[in-house]
C-alpha positions in Angstrom: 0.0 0.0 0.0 1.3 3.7 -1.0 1.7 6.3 1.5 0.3 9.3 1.1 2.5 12.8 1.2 0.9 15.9 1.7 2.8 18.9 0.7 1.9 21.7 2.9 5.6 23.8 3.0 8.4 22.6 0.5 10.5 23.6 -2.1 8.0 22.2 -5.5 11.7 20.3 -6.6 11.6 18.4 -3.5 8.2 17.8 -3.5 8.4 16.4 -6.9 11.5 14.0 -6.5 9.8 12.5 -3.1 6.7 12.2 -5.3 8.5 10.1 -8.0 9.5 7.1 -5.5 7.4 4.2 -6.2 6.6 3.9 -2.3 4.4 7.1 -2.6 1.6 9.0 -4.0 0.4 12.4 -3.9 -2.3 13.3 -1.2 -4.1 16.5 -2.5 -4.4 19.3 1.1 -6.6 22.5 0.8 -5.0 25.2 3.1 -6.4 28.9 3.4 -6.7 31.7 6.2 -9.4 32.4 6.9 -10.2 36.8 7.1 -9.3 36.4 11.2 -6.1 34.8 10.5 -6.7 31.4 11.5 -5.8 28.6 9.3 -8.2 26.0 7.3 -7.0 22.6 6.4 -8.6 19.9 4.4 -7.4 16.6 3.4 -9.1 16.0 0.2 -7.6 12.8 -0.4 -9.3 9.5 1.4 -6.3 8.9 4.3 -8.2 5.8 5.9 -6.3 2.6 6.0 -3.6 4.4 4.7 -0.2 5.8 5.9 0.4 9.7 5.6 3.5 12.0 5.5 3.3 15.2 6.1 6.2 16.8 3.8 6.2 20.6 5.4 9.7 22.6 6.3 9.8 24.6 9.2 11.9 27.6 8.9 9.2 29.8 9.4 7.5 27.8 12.2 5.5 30.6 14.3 3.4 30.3 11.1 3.4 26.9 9.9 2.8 24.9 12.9 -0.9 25.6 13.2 -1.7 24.3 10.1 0.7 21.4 10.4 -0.6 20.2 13.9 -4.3 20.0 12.2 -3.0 18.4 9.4 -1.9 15.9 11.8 -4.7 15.7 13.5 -6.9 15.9 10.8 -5.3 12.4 9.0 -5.6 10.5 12.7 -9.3 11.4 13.3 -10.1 10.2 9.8 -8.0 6.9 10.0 -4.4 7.0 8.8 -2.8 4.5 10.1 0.2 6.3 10.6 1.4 10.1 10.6 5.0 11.2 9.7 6.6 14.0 9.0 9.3 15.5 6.8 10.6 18.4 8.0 14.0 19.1 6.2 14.5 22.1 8.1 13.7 21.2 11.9 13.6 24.8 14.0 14.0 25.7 17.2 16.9 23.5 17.8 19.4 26.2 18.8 17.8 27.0 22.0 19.3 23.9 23.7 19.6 25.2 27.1 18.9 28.3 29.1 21.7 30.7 28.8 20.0 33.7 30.5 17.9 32.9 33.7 14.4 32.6 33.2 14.8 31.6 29.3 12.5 29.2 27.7 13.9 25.9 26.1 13.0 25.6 23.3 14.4 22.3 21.8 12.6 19.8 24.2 9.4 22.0 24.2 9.0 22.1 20.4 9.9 18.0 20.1 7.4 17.4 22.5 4.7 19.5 20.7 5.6 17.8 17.3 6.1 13.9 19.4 2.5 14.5 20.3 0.8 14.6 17.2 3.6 12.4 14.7 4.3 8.8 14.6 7.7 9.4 13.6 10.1 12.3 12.7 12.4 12.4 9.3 14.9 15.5 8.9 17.9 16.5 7.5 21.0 17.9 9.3 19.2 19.7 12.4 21.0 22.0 14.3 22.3 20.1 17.5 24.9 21.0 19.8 24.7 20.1 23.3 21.8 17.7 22.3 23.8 14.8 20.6 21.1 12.8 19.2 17.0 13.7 18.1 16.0 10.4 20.6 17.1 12.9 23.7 14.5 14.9 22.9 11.7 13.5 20.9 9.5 10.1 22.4 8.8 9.4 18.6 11.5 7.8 16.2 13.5 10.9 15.4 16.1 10.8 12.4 18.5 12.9 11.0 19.4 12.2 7.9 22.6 13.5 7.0 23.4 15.8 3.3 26.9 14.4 3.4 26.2 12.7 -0.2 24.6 15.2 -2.3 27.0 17.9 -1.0 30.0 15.7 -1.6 28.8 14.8 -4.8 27.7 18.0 -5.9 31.4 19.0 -5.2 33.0 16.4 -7.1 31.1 17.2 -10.0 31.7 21.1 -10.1 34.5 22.2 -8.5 38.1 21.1 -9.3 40.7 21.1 -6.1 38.0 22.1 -3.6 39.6 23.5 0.2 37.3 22.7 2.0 36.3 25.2 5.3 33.9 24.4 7.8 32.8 27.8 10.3 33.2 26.1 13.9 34.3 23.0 15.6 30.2 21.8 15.6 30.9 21.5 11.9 34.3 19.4 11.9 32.2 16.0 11.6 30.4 16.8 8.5 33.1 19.1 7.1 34.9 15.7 7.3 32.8 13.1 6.2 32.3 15.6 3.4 36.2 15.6 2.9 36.6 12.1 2.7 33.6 11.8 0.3 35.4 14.4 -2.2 38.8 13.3 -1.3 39.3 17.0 -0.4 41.8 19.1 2.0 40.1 21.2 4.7 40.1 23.2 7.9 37.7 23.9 10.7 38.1 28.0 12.0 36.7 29.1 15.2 33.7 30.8 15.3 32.7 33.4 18.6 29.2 35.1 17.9 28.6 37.9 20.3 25.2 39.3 18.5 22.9 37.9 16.1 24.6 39.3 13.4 27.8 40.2 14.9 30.4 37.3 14.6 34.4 36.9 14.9 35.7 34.4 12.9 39.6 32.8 14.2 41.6 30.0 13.2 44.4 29.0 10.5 43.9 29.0 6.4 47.9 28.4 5.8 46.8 25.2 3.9 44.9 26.8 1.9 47.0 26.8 -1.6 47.3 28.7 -5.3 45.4 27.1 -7.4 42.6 25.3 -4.8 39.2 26.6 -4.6 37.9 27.8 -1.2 34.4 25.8 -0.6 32.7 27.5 3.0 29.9 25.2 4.3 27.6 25.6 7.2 24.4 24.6 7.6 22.5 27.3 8.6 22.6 31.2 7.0 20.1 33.2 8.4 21.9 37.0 8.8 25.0 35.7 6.6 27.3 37.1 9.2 29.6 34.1 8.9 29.8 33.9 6.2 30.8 37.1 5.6 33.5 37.3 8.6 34.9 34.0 6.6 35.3 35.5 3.1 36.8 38.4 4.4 39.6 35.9 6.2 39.8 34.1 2.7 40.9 37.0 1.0 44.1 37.9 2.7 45.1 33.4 1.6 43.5 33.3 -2.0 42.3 35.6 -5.3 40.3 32.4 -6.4 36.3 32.8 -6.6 35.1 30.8 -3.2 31.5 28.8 -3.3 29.6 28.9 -0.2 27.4 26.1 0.4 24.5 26.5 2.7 22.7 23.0 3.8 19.7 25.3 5.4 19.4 28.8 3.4 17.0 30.5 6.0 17.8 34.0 4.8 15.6 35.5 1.6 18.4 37.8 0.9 19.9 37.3 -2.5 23.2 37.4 -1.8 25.1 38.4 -4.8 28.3 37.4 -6.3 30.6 39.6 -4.2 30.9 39.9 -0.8 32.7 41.7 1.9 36.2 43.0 0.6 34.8 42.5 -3.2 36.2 38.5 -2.8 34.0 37.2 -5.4 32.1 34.3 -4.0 28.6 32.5 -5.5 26.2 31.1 -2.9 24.8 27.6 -3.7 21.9 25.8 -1.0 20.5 22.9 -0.9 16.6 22.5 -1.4 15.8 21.9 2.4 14.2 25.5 2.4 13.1 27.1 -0.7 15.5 30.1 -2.0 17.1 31.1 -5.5 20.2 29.7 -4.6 19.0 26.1 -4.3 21.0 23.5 -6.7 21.6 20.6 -4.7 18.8 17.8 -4.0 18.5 16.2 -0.9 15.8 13.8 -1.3 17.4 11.1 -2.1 18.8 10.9 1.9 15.0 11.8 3.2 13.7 9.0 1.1 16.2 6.7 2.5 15.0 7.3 6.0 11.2 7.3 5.1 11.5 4.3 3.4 12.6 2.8 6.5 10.3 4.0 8.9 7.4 2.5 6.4 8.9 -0.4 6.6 9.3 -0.6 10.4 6.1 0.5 11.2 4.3 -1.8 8.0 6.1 -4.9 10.1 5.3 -3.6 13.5 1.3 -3.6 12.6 2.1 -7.2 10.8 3.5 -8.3 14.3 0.6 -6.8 16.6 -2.2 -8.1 14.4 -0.3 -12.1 14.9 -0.5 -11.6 18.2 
């Protein structure tokens, strides 16, 4: 039996390349505001007897939760037998702990809220520092799929003697996996942010070379402050163009192809989050992970029924 994916927030490529695996077909959703502001959800597509995803990115979540809660909620009360959701951006994960008395936290709060109303979780690279792993947050299976692949092989296939440069120590075990998939050279810099968009960026580029092309990845670029602070470090080690490659592109700026100190640089995202910039796919690694969970749950309901 197909599942059913509802797209309520995603970039249309994604939608369409998680729409052409065989395991899934396309559930049609109505969704309006109504004149007060409040949202309106339909499922127009029978969900009874069969299991639904919910493919919806949260990087705007103050407005997109509502509607994906009664989504949810909607695809329960009318018989789903199961209700997942894809969120390739997963916010609220910053806010790990309370750094200021009296500060709300908002990782655990805002896995509990989605654990309440999901079967299971599938996301892509989610922003985890002092929590190592989605399970110590979320009571639902929680996975992170990882963009290791497409980045890597977007990389392989575009730039010739990549340098690879990761922001912070956070990002040394994806700046290397990413490093050995590419075969590449790279360095992790320190990052110290002392504002939202005020951000000191130290650490060594001697190994950067003539003749190698500087490749800055993070995985989040809201304010594009690091990026930034980075670019103008590069310039004082290299005249080449530099590519900066965004896992999460949360910004709607259209950053241009100079930057700070005129060191050309182009900006390339994948297409977690909607944005001009988007060129590398990342469905393939969601897909992985759904597929699994289907699978899991399709032999949990096989075992329960036996019994």
């Amino acid at each position: 039996m197909k599942a059913l994916l509802f797209p309520l927030h995603a970039a249309p490529d994604l939608t369409q390349h998680m729409l052409a695996d065989r395991a899934i077909e396309e559930g049609i959703i109505e969704y309006r505001h109504f004149p007060d502001g409040e949202s309106y959800v339909r499922l127009c597509t029978p969900v009874k007897g069969r299991p639904v995803i919910v493919l919806c990115g949260l990087d705007r979540p103050d407005e997109r939760l509502t509607a994906l809660l009664l989504a949810a909620d909607a695809a329960r009360e009318q018989g789903a037998l199961q209700v997942g959701l894809v969120a390739p951006y997963l916010a609220y994960m910053r806010q790990d702990r309370a750094f200021q008395s009296g500060e709300a936290v908002s990782a655990p709060s805002f896995a509990a809220i989605l654990s309440r109303h999901f079967d299971w979780l599938v996301t892509l690279e989610p922003h985890l520092h002092r929590v190592s792993h989605l399970d110590d947050i979320f009571s639902i299976p929680a996975i992170a799929a990882q963009a290791t692949g497409p980045i890597g092989d977007w990389i392989a296939n575009n730039i010739d003697q990549p340098f690879l440069i990761g922001p912070d120590r956070e990002s040394a075990p994806w700046i290397e996996r990413i490093a050995e998939h590419t075969n590449a050279r790279f360095c992790v810099l320190e990052k110290i942010r002392k504002g939202d968009r005020d951000v000191e960026i130290t650490g060594s580029l001697d190994d950067l070379r003539a003749g190698m092309t500087p490749v800055v990845i993070d995985d989040i670029v809201s304010s594009g402050a690091t990026m930034a602070a980075i670019l103008g470090r590069i310039v004082h080690h290299s005249s080449a163009s530099s590519v900066c490659i965004v896992v999460h592109m949360l910004s709607a700026e259209q950053f241009g192809q100079t930057t700070q100190a005129d060191h050309p640089a182009s900006f390339i995202s994948c297409n977690s989050v909607p944005h001009t910039s988007n060129r590398i796919d990342i469905s393939a690694p969601l897909l992985t992970e759904v597929r699994e969970l289907l699978e899991r749950f399709e032999v949990e309901r096989a075992h329960s029924h036996r019994l």
